[in-house]
C-alpha positions in Angstrom: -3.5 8.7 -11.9 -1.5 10.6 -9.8 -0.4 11.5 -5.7 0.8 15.0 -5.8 2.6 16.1 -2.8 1.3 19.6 -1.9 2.9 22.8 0.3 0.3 25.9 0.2 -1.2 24.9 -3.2 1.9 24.1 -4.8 3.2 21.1 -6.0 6.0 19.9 -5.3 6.0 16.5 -6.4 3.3 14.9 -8.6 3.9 11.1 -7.9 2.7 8.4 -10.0 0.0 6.7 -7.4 2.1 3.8 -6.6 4.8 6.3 -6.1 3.7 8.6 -4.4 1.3 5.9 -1.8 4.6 3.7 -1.5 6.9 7.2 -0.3 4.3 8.0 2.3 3.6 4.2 3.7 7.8 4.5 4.3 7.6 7.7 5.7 5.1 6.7 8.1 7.6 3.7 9.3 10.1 5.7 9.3 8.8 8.2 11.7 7.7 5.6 13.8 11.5 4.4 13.8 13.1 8.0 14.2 10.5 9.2 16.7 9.4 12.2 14.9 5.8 13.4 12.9 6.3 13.4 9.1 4.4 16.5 8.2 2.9 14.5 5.4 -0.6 14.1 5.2 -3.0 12.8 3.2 -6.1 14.4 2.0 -9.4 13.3 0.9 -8.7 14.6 -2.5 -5.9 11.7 -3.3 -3.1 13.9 -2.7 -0.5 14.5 0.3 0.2 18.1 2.1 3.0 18.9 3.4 4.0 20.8 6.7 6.8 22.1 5.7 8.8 22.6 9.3 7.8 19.4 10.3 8.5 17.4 7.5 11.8 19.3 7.4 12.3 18.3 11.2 11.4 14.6 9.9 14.2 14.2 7.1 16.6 16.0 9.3 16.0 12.8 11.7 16.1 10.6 9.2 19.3 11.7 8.0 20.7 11.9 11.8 20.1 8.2 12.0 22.0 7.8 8.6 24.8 9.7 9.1 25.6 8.2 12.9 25.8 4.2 11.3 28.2 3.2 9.3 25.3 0.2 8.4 25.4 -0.8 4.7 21.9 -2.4 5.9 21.0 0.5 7.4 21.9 3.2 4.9 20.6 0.8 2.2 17.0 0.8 3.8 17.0 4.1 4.3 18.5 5.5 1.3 15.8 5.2 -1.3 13.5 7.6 1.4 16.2 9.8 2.3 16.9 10.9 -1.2 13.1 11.2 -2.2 13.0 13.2 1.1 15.8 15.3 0.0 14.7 16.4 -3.5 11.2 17.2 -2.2 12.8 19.7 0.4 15.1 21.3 -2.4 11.4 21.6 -4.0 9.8 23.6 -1.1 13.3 25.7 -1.1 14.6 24.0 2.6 17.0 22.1 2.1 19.0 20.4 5.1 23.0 20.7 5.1 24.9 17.2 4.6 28.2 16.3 5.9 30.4 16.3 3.1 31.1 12.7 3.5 27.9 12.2 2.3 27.2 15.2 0.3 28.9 14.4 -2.7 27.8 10.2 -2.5 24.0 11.8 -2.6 24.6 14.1 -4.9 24.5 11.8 -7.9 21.3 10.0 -6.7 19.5 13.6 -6.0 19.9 14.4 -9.4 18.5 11.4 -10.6 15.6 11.5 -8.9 15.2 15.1 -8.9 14.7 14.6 -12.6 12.5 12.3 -12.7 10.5 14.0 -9.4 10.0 17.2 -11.7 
């Protein structure tokens, strides 16, 4: 059983169930926490669409937050979501620009999941 994550018919992700229902549940905390919509939502069909701008304005917070805290706490709980995030935009062809301090200590993690994301 899968949770496919969905822009215009496409997928851009197709999540194991846990997976895919854990990203969205952190998502949803997460936009509660940076103050912004997700663009994620789930359909009646066991899947999740995605708004592409919105979403895009979502992880852009997310990654705002990140990027102004030097936290390890912070970055640790927010890391797992940020890369999912990240790979999923590179899916839909959008992805947001990094600071290079953190470009290259992503990039290693994006590939990993990107592989295993599809």
């Amino acid at each position: 059983m899968s949770y496919p994550y969905e822009l215009d018919g496409e997928t851009l992700w197709d999540a194991g169930y846990y997976s895919g229902k854990l990203y969205a549940s952190l998502a949803r905390g997460a936009a509660e926490f940076v103050e912004l919509p997700t663009g994620l939502t789930p359909t009646p069909q066991g899947s999740c669409d995605v708004e592409l701008a919105t979403f895009r304005a979502f992880v852009q917070g997310l990654y705002a937050h990140y990027s102004s805290t030097s936290s390890p706490v912070l970055h640790g709980l927010a890391r797992g979501l940020l890369v999912t995030s990240l790979v999923l935009l590179e899916h839909a062809g959008a992805p947001i620009t990094l600071k290079p301090e953190h470009e290259e200590a992503l990039r290693e993690e994006k590939t990993a999941f990107a592989r295993s994301m599809g």
